[in-house]
C-alpha positions as CSV (number, residue, x, y, z in Angstrom):
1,X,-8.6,26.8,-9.3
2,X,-9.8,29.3,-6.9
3,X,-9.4,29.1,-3.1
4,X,-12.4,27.5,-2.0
5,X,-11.8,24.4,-4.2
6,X,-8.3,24.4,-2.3
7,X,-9.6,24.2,0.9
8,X,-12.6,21.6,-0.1
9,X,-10.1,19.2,-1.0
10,X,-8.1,19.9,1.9
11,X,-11.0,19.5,3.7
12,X,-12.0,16.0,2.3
13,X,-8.4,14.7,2.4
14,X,-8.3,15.3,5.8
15,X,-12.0,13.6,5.9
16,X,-10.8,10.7,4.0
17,X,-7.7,10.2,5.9
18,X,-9.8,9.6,9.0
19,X,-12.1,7.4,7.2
20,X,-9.3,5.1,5.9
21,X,-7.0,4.9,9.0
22,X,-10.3,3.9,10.8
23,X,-11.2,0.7,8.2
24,X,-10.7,-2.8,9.8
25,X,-9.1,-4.4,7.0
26,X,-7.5,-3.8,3.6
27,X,-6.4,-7.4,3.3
28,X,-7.5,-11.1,3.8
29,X,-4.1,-12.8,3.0
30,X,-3.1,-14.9,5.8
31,X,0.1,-14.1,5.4
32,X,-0.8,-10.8,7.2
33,X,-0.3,-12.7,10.5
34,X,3.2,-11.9,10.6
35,X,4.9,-8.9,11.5
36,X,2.8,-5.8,11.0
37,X,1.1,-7.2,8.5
38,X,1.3,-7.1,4.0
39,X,3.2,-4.7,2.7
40,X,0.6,-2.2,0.8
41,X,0.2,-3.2,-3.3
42,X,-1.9,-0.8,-4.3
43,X,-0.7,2.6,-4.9
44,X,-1.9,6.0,-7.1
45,X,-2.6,7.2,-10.5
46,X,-1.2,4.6,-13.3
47,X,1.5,2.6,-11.5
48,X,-0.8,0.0,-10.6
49,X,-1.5,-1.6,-13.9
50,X,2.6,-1.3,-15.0
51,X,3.7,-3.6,-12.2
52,X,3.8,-1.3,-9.5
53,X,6.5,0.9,-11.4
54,X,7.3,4.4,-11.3
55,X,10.6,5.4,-10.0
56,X,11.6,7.5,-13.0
57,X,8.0,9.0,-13.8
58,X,7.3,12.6,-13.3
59,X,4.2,13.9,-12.3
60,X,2.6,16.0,-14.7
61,X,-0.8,14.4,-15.2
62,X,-0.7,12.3,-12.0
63,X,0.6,11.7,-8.3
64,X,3.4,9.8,-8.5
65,X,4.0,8.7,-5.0
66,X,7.3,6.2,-6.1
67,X,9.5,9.2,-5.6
68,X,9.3,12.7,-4.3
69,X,11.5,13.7,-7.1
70,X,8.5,13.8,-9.5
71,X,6.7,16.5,-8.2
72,X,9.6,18.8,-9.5
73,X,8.0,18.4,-12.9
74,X,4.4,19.3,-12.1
75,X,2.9,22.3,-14.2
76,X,2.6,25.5,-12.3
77,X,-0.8,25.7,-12.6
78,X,-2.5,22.6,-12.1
79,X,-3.8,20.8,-9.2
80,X,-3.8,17.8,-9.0
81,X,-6.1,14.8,-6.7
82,X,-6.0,11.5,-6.6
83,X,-8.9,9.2,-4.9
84,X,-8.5,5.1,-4.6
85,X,-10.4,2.2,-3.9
86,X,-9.8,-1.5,-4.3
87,X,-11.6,-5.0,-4.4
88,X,-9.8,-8.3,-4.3
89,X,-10.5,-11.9,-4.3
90,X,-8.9,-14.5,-3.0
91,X,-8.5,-18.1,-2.6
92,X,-5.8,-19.8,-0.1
93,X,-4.9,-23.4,-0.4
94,X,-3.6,-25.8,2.4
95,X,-3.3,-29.2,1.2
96,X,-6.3,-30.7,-0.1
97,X,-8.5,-27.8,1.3
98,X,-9.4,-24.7,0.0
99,X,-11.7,-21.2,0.9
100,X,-11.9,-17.9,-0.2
101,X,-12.5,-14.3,1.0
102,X,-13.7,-11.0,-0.5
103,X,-13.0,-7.9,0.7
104,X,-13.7,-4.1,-0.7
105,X,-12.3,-0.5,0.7
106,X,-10.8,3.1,0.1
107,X,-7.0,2.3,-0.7
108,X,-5.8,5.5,-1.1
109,X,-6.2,9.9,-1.3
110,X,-4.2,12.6,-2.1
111,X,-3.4,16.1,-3.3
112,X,-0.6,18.0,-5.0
113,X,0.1,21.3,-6.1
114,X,2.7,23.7,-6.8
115,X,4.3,26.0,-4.9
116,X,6.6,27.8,-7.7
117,X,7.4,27.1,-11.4
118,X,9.9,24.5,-10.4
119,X,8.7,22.8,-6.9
120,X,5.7,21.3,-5.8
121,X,4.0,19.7,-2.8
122,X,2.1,16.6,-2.5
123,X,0.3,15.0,0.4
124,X,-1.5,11.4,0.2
125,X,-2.3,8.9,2.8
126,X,-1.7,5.6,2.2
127,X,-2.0,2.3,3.7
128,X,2.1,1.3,4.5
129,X,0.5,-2.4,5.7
130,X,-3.0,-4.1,6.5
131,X,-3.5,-7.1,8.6
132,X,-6.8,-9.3,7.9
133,X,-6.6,-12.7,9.0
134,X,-8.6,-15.6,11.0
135,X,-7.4,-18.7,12.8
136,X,-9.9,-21.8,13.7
137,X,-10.5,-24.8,14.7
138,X,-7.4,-25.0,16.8
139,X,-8.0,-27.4,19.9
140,X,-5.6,-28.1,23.1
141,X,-5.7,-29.7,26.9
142,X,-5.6,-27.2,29.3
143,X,-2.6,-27.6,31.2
144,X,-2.8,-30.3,33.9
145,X,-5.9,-31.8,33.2
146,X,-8.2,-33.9,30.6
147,X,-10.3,-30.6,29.7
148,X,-10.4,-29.7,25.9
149,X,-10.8,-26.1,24.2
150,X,-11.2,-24.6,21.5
151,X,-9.3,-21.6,20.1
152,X,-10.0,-18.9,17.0
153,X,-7.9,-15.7,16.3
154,X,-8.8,-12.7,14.1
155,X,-7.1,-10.0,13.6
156,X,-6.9,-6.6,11.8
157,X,-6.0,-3.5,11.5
158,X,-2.6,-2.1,9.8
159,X,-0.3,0.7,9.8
160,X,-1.0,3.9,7.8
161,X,1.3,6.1,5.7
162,X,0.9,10.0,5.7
163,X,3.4,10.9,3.4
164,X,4.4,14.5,2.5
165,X,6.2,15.0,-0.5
166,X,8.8,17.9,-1.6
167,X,10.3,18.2,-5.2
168,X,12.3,20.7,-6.9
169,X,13.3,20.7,-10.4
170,X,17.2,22.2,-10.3
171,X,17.2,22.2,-13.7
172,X,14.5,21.1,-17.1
173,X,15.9,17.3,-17.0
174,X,17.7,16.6,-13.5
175,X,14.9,16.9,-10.5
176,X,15.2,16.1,-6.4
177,X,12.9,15.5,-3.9
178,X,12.6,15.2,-0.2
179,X,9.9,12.7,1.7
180,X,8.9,12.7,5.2
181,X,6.2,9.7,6.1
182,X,4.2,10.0,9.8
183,X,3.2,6.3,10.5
184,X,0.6,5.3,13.3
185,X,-1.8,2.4,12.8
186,X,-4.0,0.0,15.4
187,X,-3.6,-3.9,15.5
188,X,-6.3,-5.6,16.4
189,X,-6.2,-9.9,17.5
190,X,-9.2,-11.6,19.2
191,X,-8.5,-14.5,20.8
192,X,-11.6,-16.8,21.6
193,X,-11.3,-20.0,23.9
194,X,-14.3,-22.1,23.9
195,X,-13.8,-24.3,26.8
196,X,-15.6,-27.8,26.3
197,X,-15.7,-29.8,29.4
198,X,-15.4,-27.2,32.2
199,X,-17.7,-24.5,34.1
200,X,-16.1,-21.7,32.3
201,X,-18.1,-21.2,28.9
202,X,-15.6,-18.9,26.7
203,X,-12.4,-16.5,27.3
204,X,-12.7,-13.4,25.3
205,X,-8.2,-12.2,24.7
206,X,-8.3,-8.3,23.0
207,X,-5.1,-7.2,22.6
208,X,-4.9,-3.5,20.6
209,X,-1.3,-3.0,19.4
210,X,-0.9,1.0,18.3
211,X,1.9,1.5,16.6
212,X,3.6,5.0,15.3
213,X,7.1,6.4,14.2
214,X,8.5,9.2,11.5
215,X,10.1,8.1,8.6
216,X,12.6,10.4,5.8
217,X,13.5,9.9,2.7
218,X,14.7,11.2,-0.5
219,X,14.6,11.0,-4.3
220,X,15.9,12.0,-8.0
221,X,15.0,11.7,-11.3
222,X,17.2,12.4,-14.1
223,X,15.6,12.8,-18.0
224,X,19.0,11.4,-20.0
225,X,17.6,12.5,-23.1
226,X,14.0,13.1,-24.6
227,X,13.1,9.4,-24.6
228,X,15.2,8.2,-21.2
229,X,14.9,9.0,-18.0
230,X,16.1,7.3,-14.8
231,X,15.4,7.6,-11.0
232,X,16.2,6.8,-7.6
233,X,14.4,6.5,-4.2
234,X,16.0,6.2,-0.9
235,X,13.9,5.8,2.3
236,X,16.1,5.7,5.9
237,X,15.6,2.5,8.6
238,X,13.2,4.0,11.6
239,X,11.4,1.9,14.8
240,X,7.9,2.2,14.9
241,X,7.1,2.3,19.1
242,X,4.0,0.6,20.6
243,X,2.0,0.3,23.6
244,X,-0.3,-2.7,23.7
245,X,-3.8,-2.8,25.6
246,X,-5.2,-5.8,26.8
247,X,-8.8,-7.1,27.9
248,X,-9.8,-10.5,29.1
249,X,-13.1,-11.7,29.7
250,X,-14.0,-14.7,30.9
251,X,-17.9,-15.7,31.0
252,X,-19.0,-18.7,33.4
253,X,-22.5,-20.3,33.4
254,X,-22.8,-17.5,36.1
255,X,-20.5,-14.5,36.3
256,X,-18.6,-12.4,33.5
257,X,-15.0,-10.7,34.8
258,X,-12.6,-8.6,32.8
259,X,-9.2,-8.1,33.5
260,X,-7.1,-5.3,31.7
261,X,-3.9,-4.2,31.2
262,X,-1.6,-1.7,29.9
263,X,2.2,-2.4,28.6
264,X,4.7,-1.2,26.1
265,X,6.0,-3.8,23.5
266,X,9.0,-4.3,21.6
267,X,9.5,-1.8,18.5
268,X,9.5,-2.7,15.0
269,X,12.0,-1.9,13.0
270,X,11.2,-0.9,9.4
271,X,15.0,-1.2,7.2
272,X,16.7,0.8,4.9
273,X,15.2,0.9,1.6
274,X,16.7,1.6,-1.9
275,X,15.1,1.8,-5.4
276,X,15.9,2.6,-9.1
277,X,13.8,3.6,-11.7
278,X,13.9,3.5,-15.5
279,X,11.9,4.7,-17.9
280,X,12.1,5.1,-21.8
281,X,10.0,6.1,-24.5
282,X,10.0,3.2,-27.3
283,X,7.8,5.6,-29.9
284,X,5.5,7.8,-29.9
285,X,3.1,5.6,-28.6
286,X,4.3,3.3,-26.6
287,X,6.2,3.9,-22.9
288,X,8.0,1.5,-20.9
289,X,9.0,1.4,-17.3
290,X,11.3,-0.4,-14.7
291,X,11.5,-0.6,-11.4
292,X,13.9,-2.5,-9.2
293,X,13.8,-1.9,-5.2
294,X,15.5,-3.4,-2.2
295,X,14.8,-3.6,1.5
296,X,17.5,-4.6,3.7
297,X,15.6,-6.5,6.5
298,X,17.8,-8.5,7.9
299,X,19.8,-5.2,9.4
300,X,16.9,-5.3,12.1
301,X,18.1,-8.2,13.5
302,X,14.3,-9.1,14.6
303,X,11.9,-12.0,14.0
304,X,8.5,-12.9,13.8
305,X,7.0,-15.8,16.3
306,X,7.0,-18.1,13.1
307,X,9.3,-16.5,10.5
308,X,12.1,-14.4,10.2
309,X,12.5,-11.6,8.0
310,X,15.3,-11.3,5.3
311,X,16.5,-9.0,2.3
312,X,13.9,-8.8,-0.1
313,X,14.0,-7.9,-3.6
314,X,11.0,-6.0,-5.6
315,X,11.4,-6.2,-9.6
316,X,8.3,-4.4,-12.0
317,X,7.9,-3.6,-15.2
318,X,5.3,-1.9,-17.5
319,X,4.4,-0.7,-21.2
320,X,2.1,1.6,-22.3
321,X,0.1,2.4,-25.0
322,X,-1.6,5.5,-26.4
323,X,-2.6,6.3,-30.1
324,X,-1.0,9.5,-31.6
325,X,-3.7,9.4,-34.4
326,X,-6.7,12.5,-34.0
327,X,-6.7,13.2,-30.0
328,X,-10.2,14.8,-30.3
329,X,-11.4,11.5,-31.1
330,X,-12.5,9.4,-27.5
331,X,-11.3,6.2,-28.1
332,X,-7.5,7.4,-29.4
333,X,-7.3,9.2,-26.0
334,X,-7.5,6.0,-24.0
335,X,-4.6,4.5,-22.8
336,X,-3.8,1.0,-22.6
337,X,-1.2,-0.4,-19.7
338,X,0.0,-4.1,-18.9
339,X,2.6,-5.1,-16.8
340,X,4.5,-7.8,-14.0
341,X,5.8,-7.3,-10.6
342,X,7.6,-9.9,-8.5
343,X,8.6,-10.1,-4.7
344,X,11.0,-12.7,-2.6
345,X,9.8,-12.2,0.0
346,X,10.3,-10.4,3.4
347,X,9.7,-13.7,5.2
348,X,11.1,-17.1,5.6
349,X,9.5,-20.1,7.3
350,X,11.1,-22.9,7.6
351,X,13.8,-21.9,4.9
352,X,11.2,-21.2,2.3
353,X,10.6,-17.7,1.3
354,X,6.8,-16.3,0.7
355,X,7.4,-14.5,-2.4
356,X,4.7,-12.5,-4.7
357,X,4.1,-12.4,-8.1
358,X,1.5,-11.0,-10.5
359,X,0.3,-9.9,-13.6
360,X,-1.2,-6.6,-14.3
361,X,-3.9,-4.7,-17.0
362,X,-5.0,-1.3,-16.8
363,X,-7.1,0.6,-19.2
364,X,-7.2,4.5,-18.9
365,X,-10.0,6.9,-19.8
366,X,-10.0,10.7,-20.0
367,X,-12.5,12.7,-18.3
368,X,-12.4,15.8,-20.5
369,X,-10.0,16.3,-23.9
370,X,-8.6,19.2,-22.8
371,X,-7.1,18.1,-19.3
372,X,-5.5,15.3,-18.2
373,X,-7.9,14.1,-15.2
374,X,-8.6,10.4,-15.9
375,X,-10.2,7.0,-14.4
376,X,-7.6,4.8,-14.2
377,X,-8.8,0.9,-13.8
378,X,-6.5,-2.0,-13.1
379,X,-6.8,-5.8,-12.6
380,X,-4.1,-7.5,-11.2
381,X,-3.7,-11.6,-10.8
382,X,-1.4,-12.7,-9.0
383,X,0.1,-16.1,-6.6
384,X,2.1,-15.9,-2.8
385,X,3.3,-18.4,-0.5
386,X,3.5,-22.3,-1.4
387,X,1.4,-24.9,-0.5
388,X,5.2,-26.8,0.4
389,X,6.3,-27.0,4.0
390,X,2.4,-27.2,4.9
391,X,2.4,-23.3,3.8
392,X,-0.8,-22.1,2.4
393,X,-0.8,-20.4,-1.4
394,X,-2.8,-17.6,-1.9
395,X,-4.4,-17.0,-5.3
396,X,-5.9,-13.3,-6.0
397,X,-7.2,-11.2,-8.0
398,X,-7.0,-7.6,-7.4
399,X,-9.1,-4.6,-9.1
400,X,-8.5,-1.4,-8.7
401,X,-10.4,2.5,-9.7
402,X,-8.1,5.5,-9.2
403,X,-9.9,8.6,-10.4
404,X,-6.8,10.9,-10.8
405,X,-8.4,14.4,-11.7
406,X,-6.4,17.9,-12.8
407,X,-7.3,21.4,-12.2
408,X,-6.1,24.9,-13.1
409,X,-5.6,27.3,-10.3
410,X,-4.4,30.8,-10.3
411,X,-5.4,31.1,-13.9
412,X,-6.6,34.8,-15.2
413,X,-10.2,34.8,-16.3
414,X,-10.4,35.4,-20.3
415,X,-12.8,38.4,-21.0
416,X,-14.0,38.3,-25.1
């Protein structure tokens, strides 16, 4: 790959990055209401169609962003880029009502390359959560008197992820890898009071909640044998600061005034995380992968208005498929994925947990025989929350397009 191709997709990284961290919404749930939102589900290359696992995988033909650690085994001569957009459906369920959403957007971009035979460097943005949710219908008396109004909340926004990842390869089977995340996002909630019996027609509330912090963490993978290979991620506790900006309106038959204000709020606290990886080779064909993770919330001693965050527990699994019959035939390049991911939860309301669950299938197709660039597609349907404790339960169905592409840099030119 020469130069100039380096810098374009520098260049539209950087593009792209802007261009995500500015969307309004990569969620619907309305479970994104608490804290800083849903924790991101979607992430690069294959991992989303194998139940979001990837700990022990190394990254020769894609950007593994599950651990640092993987870029150790990256070929010294390819480049690779990873682009992401997703599409989900839901439908949420409170009692005997129902309604559902659709929302479409960029999920994800990145680059790596190497910087020797044994390390290599990878760079992708990411959204860490997203916040898309809206409130109505919600009536009160204003205090001290008979007058009724009317309230709706929307908000969204989310927090992004710039991760930079480091890996070096100490040795053919034992690799490690360093992480470093910058985190800065914008939290948007409207507040509108319709006023129903009074001289004052509406009250506009915009409060913009920025949020940013720094983040480390570290990783290793370790290939036991030819068909084994197992992997660890470990990413540190850090406080996200904010500063929160205010604007009331309030619009009479007659006059409009706004009021605005400026204040610092209360940092969040994102906890210590741990993860292991496994990954084995069951044949020649077929490749299966496990993932278990753990996030130590309730070390932050914080809550949510509602909820209150506890220890939550990630478990995913995956198996893949590809033919080893004639490779220069289309259809035995393809490679088929399915897999199953399940979350407790990070919050509890009212003593009941809003875990995650879902099922996953992914179907893989090769750009060019000789190179492992790829458009990798995923479905994923899946359940949260209860309808129990009047909760709501969110059905969804997820899609997903990664085109993961590979190119050769620093190659000599063949003269016949």
């Amino acid at each position: 790959m020469k130069i100039k191709s380096l810098i374009f997709y520098t260049v539209l990284l950087f593009i792209s990055s802007k261009s995500i961290a500015q969307s309004n919404s990569l969620s619907s749930s309305p479970y994104s209401l608490y804290g800083l939102g849903v924790s991101n589900d979607i992430g690069t290359g294959i991992t989303n169609s194998l139940g979001k696992s990837g700990i022990a995988m190394p990254s020769t033909t894609f950007i593994n962003n599950s651990n640092p650690a993987s870029f150790g085994a990256m070929y010294k001569n390819s480049f690779l880029y990873d682009f992401g957009f997703k599409a989900e459906t839901n439908t949420m369920a409170e009692g005997s009502g129902s309604n559902s959403n659709i929302i479409a957007n960029f999920s994800n971009i990145g680059i790596a390359f190497p910087i020797n035979a044994r390390s290599a460097f990878s760079a992708t943005l990411v959204p860490l959560t997203s916040v898309g949710y809206t409130i109505s219908g919600i009536e009160s008396y204003i205090e001290g008197s008979t007058d009724i109004f009317s309230t709706s909340i929307d908000g969204e926004g989310g927090i992004n992820d710039l991760k930079l990842n480091y890996g070096y390869g100490l040795t053919k089977n034992f690799r490690l890898g360093l992480t470093a995340s910058a985190l800065f996002g914008k939290i948007t909630e409207t507040e509108t009071n319709y006023v129903l019996t009074n001289s004052i027609s509406t009250i506009l509330i915009d409060d913009d909640s920025a949020y940013s912090g720094f983040r480390l963490g570290a990783g290793f993978q370790y290939d036991i044998t030819e068909k084994i290979a197992i992997g660890g991620v470990v990413n540190l506790p850090t406080s996200l600061s904010g500063d929160k900006i205010s604007t009331t309106t309030i619009t009479s038959e007659a006059t409009i005034e706004t009021i605005e204000s400026d204040s610092s709020i209360d940092d969040f606290k994102l906890p210590l995380e741990l993860g292991f990886g496994l990954q084995t080779k069951l044949n020649d064909a077929f490749v299966f992968s496990f993932d278990f993770k753990k996030s130590y919330w309730n070390d932050t001693n914080q809550s949510d208005q509602i909820g209150t965050f506890v220890d939550q527990d990630f478990f995913g699994a995956g198996l893949q498929f590809k033919s080893t019959k004639n490779q220069l035939k289309f259809f035995n390049r393809l490679q088929y994925r399915a897999g199953f991911n399940y979350d407790n939860g990070n919050i509890e309301i009212d003593d009941t947990r809003i875990s995650n669950s879902a099922l996953n299938i992914g179907l893989g197709i090769p750009l060019k025989s000789d190179r492992s660039s790829m458009i990798n597609f995923s479905y994923s349907y899946g359940s949260k929350g209860t309808i129990s404790n009047g909760l709501i339960k969110e059905n969804y169905h997820l899609f997903s397009i990664n085109l993961s592409l590979e190119g050769l840099w620093f190659q000599k030119r063949k003269i016949n």
